[in-house]
C-alpha positions as CSV (number, residue, x, y, z in Angstrom):
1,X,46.8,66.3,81.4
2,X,50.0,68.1,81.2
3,X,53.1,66.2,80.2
4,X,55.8,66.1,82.8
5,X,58.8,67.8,81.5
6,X,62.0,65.4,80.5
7,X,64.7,65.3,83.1
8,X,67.4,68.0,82.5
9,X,70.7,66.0,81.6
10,X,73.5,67.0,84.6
11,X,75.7,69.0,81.8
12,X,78.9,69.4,83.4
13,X,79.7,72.8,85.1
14,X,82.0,75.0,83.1
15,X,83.7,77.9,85.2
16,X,84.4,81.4,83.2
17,X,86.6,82.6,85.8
18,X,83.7,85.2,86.9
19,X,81.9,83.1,89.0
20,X,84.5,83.4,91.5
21,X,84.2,87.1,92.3
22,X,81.6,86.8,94.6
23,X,83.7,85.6,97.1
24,X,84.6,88.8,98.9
25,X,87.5,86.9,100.6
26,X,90.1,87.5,98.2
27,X,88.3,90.4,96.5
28,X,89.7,93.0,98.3
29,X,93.7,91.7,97.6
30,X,92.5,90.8,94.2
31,X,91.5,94.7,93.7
32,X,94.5,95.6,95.4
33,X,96.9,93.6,93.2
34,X,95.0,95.2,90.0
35,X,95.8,98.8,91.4
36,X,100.0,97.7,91.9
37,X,100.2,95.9,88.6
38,X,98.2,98.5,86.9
39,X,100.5,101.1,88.6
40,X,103.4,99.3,87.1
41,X,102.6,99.1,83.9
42,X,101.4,102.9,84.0
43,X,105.6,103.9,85.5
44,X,106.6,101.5,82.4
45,X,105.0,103.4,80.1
46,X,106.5,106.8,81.3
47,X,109.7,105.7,81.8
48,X,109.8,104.3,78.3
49,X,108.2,107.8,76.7
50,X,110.6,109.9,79.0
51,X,113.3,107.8,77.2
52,X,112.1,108.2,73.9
53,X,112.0,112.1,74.4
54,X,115.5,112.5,75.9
């Protein structure tokens, strides 16, 4: 009756970079190397406006 649907063709698997955040092994030093760079770009930015104002 029904027609049997065609195979699916084995595209090839393209990572985004997300997929990988489910792994909660390196999420936690992932997060924690976010807050220092974050932080250190934040000090930059001061330092530089403090300059600018002197």
């Amino acid at each position: 009756m029904a027609e049997k649907a065609p195979e699916r063709p084995a595209y090839p698997v393209i990572s985004s970079g997300w997929d990988s955040e489910d792994e909660e092994s390196r999420g936690k030093t992932s997060d924690l190397m976010t807050a220092v760079k974050a932080l250190a770009v934040l000090s930059l930015f001061i330092v530089a406006i403090a300059l600018l104002i002197r």
